[in-house]
N, CA and C atoms as a LAMMPS dump frame, in Angstrom:
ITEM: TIMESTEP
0
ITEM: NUMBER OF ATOMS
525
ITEM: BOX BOUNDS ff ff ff
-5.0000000000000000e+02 5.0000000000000000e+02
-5.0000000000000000e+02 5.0000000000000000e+02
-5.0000000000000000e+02 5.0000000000000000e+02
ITEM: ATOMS id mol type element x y z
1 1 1 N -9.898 -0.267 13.252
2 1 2 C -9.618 0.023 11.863
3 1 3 C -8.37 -0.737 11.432
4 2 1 N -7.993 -1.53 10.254
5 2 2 C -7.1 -1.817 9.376
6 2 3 C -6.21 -0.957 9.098
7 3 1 N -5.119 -0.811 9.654
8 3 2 C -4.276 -0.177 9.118
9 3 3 C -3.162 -0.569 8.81
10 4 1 N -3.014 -2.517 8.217
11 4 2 C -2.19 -2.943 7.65
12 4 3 C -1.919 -2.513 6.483
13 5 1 N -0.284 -2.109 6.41
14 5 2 C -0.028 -2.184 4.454
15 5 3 C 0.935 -2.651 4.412
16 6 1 N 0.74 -3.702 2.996
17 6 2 C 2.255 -4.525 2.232
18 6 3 C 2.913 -3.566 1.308
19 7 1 N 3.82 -3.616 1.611
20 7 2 C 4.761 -2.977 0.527
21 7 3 C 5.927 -3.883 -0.49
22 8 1 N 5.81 -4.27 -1.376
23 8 2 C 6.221 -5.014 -2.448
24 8 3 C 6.884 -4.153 -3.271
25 9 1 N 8.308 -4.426 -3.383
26 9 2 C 9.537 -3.399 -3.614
27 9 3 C 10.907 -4.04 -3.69
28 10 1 N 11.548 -4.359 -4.943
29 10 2 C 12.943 -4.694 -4.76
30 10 3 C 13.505 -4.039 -4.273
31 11 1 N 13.829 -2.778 -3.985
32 11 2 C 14.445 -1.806 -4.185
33 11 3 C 14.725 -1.108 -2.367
34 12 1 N 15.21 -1.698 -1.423
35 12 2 C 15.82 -1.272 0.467
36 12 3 C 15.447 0.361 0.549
37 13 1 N 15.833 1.44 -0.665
38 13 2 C 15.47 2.04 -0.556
39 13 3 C 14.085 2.953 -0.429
40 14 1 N 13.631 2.172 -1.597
41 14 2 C 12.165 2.769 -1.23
42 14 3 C 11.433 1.845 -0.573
43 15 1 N 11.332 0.447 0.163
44 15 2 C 11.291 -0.055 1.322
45 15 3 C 10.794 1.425 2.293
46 16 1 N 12.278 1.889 2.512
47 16 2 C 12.417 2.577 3.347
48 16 3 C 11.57 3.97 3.385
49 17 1 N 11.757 4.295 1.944
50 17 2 C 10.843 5.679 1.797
51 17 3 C 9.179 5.392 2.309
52 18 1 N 8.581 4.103 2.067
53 18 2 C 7.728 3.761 2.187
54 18 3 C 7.173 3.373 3.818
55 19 1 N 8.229 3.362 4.525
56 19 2 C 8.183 3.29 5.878
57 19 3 C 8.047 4.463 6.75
58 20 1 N 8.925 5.287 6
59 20 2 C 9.259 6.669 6.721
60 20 3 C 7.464 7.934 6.354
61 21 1 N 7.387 7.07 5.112
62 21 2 C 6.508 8.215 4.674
63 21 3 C 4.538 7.557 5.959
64 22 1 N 4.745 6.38 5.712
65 22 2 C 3.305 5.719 6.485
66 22 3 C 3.591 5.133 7.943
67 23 1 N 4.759 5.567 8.354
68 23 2 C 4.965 5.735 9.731
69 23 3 C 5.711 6.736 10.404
70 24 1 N 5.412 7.89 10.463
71 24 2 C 6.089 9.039 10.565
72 24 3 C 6.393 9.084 12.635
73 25 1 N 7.252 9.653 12.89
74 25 2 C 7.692 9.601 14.102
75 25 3 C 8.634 8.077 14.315
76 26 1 N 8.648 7.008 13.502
77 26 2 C 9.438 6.302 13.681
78 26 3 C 10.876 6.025 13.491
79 27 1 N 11.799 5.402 14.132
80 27 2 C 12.568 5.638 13.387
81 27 3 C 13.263 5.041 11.909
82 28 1 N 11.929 4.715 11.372
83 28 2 C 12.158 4.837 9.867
84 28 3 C 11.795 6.349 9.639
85 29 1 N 11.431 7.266 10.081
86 29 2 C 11.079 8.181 10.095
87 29 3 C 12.027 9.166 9.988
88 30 1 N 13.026 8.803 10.747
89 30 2 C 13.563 9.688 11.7
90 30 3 C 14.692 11.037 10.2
91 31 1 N 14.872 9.917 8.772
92 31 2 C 15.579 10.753 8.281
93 31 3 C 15.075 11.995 7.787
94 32 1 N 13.903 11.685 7.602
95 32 2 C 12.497 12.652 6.787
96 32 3 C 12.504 13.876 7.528
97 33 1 N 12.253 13.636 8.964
98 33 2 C 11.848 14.182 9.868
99 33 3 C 13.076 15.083 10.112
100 34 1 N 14.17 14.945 9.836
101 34 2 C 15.555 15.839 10.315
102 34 3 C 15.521 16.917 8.906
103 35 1 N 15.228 16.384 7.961
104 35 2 C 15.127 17.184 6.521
105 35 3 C 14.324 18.261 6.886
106 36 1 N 12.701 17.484 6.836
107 36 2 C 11.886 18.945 6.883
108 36 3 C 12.174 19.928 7.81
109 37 1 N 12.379 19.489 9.352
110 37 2 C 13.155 20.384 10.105
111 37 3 C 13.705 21.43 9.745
112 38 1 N 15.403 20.611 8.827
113 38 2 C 15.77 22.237 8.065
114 38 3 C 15.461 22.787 7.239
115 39 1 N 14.581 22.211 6.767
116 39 2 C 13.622 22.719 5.355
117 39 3 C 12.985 23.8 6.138
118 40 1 N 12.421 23.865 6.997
119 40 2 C 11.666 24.629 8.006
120 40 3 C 12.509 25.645 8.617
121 41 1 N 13.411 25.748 9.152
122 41 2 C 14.034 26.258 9.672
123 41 3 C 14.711 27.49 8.901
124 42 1 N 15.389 26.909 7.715
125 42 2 C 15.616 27.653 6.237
126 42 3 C 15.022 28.566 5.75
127 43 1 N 13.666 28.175 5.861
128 43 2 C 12.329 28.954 4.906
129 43 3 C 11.709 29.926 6.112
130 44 1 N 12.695 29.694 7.13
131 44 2 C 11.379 29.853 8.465
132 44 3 C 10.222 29.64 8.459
133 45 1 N 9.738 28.717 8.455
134 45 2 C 7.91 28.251 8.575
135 45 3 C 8.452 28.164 10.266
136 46 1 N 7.076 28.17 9.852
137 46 2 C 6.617 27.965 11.693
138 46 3 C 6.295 26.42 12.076
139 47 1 N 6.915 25.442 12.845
140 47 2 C 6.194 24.64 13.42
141 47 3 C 4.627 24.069 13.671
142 48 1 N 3.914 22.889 13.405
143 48 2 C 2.924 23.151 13.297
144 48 3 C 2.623 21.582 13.913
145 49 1 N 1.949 21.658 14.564
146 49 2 C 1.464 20.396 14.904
147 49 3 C -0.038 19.422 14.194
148 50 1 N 1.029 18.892 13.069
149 50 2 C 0.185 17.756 12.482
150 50 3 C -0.31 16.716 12.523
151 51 1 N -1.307 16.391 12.568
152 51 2 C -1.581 15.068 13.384
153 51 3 C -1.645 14.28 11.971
154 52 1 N -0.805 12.943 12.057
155 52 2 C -0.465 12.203 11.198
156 52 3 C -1.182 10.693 11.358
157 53 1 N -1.064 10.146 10.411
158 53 2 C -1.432 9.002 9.989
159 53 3 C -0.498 8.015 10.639
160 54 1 N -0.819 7.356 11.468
161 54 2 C 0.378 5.962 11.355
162 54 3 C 0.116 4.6 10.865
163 55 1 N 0.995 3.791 10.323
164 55 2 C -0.03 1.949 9.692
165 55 3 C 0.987 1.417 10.076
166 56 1 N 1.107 0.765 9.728
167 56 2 C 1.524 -0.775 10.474
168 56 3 C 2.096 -1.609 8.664
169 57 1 N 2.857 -1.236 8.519
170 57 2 C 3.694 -1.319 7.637
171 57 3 C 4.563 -2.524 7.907
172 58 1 N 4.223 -3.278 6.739
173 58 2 C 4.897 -4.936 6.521
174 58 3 C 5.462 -4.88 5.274
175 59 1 N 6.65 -4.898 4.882
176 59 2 C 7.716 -5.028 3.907
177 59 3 C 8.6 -6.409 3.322
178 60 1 N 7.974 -6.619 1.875
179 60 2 C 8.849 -7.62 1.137
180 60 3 C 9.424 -7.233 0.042
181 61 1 N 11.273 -7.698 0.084
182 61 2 C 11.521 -7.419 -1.613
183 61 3 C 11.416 -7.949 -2.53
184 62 1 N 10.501 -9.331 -2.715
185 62 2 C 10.4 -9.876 -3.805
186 62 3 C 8.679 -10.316 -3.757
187 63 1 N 7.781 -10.857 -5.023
188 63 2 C 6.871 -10.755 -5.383
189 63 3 C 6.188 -12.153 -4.436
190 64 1 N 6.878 -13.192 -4.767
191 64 2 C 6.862 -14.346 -3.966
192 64 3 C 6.833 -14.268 -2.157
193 65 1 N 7.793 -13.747 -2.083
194 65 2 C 7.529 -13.196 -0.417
195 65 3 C 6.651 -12.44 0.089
196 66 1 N 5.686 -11.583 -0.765
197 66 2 C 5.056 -10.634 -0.3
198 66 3 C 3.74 -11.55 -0.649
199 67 1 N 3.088 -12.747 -1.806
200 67 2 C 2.135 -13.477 -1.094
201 67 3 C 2.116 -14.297 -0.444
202 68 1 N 3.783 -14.831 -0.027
203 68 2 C 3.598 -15.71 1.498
204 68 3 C 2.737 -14.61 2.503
205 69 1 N 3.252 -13.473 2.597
206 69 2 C 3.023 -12.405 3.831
207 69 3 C 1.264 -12.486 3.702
208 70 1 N 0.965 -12.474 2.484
209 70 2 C -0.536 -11.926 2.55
210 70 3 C -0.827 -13.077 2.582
211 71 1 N -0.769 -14.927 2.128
212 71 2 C -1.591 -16.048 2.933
213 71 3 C -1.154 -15.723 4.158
214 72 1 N -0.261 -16.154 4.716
215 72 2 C 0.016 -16.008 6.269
216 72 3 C -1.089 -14.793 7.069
217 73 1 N -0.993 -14.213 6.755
218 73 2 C -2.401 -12.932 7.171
219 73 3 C -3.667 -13.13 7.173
220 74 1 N -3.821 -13.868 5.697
221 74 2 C -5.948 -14.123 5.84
222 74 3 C -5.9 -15.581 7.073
223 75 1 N -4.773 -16.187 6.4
224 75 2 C -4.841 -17.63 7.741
225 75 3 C -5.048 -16.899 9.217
226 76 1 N -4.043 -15.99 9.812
227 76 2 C -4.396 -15.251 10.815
228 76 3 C -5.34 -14.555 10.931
229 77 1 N -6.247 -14.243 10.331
230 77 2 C -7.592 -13.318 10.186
231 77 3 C -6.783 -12.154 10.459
232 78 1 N -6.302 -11.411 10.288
233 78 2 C -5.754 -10.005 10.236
234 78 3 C -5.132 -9.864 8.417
235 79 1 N -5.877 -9.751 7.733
236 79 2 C -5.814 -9.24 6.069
237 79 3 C -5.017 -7.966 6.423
238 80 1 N -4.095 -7.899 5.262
239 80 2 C -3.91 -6.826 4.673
240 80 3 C -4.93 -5.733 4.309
241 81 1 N -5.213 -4.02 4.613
242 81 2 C -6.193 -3.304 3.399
243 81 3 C -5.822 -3.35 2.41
244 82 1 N -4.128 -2.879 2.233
245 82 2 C -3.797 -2.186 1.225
246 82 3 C -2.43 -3.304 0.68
247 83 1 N -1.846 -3.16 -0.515
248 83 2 C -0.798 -3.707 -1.272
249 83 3 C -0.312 -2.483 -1.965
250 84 1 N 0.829 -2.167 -2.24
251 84 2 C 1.298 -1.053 -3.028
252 84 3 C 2.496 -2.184 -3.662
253 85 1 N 2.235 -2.498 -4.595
254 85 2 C 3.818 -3.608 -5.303
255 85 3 C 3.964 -2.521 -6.539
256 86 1 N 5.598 -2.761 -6.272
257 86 2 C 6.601 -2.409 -7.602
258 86 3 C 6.14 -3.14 -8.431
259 87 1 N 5.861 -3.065 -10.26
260 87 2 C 5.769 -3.809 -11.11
261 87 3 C 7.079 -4.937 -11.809
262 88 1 N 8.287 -4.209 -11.624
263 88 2 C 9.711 -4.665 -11.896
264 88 3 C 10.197 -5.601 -10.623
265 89 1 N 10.488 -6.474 -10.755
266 89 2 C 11.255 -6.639 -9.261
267 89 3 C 11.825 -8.122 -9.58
268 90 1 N 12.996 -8.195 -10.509
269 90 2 C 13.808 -9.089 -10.962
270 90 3 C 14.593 -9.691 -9.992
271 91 1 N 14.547 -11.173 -9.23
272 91 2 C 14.267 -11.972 -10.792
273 91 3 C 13.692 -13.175 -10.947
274 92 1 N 12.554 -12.433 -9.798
275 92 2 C 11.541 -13.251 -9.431
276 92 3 C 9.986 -13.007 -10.006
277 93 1 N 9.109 -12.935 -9.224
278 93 2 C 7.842 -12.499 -10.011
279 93 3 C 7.616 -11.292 -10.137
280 94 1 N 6.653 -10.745 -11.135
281 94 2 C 6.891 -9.604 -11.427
282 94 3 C 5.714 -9.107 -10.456
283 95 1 N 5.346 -7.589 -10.842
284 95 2 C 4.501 -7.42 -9.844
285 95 3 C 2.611 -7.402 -10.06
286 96 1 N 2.752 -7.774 -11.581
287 96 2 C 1.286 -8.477 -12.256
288 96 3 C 1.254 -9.847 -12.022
289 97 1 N 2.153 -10.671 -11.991
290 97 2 C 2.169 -12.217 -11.478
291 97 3 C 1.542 -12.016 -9.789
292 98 1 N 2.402 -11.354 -8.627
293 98 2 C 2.434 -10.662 -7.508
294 98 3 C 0.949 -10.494 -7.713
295 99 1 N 0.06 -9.259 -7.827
296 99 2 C -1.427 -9.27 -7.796
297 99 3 C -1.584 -9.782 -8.04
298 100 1 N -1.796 -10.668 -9.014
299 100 2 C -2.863 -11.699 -9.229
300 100 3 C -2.818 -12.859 -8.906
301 101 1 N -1.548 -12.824 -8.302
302 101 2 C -1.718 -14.606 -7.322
303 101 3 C -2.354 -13.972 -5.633
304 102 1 N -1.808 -12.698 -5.437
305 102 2 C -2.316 -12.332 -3.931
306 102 3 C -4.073 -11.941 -4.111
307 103 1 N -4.249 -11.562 -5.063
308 103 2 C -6.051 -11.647 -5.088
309 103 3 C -7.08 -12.692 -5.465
310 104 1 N -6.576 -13.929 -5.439
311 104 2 C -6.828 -15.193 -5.069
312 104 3 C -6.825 -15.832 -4.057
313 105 1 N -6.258 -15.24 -3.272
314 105 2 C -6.427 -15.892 -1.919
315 105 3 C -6.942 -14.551 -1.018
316 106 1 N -6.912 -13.512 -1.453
317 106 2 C -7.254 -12.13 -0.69
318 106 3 C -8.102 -10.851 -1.799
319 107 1 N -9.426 -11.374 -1.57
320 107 2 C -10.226 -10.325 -2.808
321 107 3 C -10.524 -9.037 -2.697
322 108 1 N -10.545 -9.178 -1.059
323 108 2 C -10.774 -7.6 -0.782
324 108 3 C -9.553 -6.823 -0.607
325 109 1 N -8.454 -7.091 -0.876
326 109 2 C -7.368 -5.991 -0.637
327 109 3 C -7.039 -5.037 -1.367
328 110 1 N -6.776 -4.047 -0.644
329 110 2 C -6.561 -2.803 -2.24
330 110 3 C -5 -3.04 -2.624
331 111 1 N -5.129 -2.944 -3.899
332 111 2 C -3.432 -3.105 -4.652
333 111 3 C -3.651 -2.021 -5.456
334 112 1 N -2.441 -1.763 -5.077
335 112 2 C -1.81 -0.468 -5.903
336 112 3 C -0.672 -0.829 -7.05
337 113 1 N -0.56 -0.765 -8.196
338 113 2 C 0.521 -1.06 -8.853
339 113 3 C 1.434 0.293 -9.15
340 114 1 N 3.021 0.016 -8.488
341 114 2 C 3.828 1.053 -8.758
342 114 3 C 4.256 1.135 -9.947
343 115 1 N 5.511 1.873 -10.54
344 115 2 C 6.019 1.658 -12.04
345 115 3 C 6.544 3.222 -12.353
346 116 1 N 7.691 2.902 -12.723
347 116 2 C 8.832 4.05 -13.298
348 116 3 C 8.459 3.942 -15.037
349 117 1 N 7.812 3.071 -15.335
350 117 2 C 7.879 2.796 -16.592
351 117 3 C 6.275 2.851 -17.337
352 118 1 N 6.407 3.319 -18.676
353 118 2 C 4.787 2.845 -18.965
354 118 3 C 4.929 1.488 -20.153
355 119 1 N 5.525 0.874 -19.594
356 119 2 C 5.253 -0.278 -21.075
357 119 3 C 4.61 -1.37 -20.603
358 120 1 N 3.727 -0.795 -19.738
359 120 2 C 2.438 -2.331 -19.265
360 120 3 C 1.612 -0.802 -19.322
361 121 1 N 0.504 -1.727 -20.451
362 121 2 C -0.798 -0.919 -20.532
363 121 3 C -2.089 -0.828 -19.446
364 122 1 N -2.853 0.119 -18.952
365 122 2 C -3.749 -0.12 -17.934
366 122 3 C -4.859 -1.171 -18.114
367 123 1 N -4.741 -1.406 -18.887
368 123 2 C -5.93 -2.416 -19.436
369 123 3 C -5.378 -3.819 -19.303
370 124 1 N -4.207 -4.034 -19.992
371 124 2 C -3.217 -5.175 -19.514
372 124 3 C -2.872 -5.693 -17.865
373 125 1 N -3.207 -4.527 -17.276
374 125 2 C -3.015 -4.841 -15.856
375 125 3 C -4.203 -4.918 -15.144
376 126 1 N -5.23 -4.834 -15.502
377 126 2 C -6.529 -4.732 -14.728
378 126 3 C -6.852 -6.523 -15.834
379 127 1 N -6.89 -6.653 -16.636
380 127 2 C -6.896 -7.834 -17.018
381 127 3 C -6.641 -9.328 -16.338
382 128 1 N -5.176 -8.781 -15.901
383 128 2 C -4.459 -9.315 -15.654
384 128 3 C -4.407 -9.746 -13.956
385 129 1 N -4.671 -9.154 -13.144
386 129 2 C -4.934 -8.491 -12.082
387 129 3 C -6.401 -8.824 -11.811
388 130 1 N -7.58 -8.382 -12.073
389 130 2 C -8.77 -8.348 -12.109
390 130 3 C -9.352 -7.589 -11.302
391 131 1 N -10.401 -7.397 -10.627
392 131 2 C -11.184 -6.086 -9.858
393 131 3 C -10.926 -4.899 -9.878
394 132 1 N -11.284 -4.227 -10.994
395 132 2 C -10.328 -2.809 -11.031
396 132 3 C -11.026 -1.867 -10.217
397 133 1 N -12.011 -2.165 -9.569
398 133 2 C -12.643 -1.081 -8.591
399 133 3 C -11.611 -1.221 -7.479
400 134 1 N -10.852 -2.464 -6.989
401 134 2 C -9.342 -2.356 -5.709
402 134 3 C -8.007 -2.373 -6.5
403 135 1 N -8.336 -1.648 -8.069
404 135 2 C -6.699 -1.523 -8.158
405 135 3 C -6.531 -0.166 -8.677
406 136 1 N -5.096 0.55 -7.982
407 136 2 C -4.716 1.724 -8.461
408 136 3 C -3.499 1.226 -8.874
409 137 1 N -2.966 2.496 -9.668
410 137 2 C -2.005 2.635 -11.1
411 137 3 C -1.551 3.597 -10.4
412 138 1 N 0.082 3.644 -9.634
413 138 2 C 0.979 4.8 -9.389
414 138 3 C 1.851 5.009 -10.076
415 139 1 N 2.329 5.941 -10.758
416 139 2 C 3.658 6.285 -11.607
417 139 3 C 4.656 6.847 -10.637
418 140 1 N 5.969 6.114 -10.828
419 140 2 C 6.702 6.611 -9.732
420 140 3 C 7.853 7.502 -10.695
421 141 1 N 8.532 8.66 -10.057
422 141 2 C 8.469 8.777 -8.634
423 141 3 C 7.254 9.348 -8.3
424 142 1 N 6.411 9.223 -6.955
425 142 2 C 5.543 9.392 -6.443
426 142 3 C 5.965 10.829 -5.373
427 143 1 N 4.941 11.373 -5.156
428 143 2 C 4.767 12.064 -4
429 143 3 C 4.966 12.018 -2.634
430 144 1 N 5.156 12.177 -1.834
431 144 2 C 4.716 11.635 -0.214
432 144 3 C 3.26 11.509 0.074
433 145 1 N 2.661 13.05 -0.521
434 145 2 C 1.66 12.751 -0.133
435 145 3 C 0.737 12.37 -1.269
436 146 1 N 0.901 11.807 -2.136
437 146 2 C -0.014 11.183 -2.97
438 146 3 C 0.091 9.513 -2.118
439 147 1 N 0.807 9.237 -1.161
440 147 2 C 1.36 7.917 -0.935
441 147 3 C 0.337 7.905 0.555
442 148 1 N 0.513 9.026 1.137
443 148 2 C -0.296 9.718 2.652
444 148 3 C -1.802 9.228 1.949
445 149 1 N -1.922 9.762 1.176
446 149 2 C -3.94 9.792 0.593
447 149 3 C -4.108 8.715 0.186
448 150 1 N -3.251 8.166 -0.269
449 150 2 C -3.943 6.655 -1.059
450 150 3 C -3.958 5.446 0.297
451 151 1 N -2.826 5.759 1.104
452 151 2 C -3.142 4.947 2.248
453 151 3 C -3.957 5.378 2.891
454 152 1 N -4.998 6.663 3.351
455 152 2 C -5.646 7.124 4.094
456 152 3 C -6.9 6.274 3.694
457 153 1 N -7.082 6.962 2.265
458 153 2 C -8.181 6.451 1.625
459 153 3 C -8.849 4.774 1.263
460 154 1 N -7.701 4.366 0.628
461 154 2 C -7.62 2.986 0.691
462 154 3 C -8.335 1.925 1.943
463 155 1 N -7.788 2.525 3.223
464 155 2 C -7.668 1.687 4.248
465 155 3 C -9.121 1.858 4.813
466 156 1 N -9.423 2.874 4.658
467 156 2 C -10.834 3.925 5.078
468 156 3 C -11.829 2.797 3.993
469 157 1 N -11.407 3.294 2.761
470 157 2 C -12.78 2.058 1.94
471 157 3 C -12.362 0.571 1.866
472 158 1 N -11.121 0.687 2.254
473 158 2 C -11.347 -1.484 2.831
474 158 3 C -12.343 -1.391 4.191
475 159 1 N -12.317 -0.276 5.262
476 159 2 C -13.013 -0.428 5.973
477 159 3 C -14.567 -0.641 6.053
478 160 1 N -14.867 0.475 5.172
479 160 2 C -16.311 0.585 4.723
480 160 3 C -17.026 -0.558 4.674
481 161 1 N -15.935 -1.314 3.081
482 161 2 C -16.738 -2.532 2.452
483 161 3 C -16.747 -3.027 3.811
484 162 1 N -16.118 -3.936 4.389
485 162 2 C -16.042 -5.013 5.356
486 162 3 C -17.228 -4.868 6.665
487 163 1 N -17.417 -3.396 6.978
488 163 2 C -18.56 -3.02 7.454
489 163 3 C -19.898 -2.947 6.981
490 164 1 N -19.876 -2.743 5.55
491 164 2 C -21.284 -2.72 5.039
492 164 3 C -21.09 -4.359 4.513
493 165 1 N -20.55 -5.646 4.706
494 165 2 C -20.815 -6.569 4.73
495 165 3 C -20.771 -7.37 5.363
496 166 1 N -20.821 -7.175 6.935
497 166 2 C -21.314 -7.299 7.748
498 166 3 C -22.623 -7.139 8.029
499 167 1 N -22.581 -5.996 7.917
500 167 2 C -24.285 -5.374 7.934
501 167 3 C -25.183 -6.448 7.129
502 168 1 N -25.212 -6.413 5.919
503 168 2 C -25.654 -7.192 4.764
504 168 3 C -25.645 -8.597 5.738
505 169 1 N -24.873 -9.031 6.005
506 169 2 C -24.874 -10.834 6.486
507 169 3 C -25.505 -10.913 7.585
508 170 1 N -26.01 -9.549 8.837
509 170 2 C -26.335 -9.508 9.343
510 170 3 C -28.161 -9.754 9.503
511 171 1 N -28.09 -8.791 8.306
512 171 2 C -29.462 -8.96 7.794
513 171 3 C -29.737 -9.624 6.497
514 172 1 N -28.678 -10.552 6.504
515 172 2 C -29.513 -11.848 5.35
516 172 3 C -29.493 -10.878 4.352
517 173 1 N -28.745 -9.802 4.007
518 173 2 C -28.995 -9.44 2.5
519 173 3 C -28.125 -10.048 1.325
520 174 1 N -28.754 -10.038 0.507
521 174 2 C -27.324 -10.042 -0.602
522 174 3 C -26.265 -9.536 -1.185
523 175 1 N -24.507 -9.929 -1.191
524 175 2 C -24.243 -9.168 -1.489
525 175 3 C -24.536 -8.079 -2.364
């Protein structure tokens, strides 16, 4: 299974949130992990053994660096599933320039567009962008686990497709 994700983010910090949250037990992890603790401890919950998600988390802070990362990847045959890019990320490309130069060289990847802001319309960005069946729209601040599901999910239906087109080429169908 694929469990590459780019993360496209000016911003070291949420870099980081983004590490801690899709690689848990690491030590990008490790600050999260001391919180809920006393969050737990506080509330007294009980301990619980969750079995978590881990990916393989590749991080750029600018728009330009993050589609070197994704050519460098299809050249290696190991694609990206997923893209989650900041839309802002001055003062270089933005993060609609960012998709839509990385889904030119990479069609099947899921991109997620982040954004604190609403002054790019959804229509403007799927335009812009193109395949809106691999693009999601996150409003940040985000969740943890709205961030947990979309990578679960995401990576799960990059898997699918790539399997059911196989299948298809296997048997001479059309896409």
């Amino acid at each position: 299974m694929n469990k590459r994700i780019l993360v496209i983010d000016d911003q070291k910090n949420i870099l980081a949130d983004y590490e801690s949250i899709l690689c848990p037990g690491t030590a990008a992890d490790e600050h999260r992990l001391s919180l809920t603790r006393a969050a737990d401890e506080l509330l007294g919950m009980k301990k619980t053994d969750k079995i978590e998600e881990v990916y393989e988390v590749t991080t750029a802070s600018q728009g330009e660096e993050g589609y070197k990362l994704v050519c460098q990847a299809v050249e290696q045959d190991k694609p990206f599933a997923v893209a989650f890019i900041d839309i802002r990320m001055p003062p270089g490309w933005d993060g609609m320039k960012t998709a839509s130069e990385i889904r030119k060289v990479d069609k099947n990847i899921e991109i997620v567009i982040v954004t604190a802001y609403s002054d790019r319309d959804r229509q403007e960005i799927v335009k812009t962008v193109g395949t809106p069946e691999k693009l999601l729209y996150l409003k940040k601040p985000f969740d943890i686990e709205e961030i947990k599901q979309l990578a679960l999910s995401l990576t799960e239906k990059w898997r699918l497709q790539r399997k059911e087109k196989r299948r298809r080429q296997a048997f001479h169908e059309p896409a």
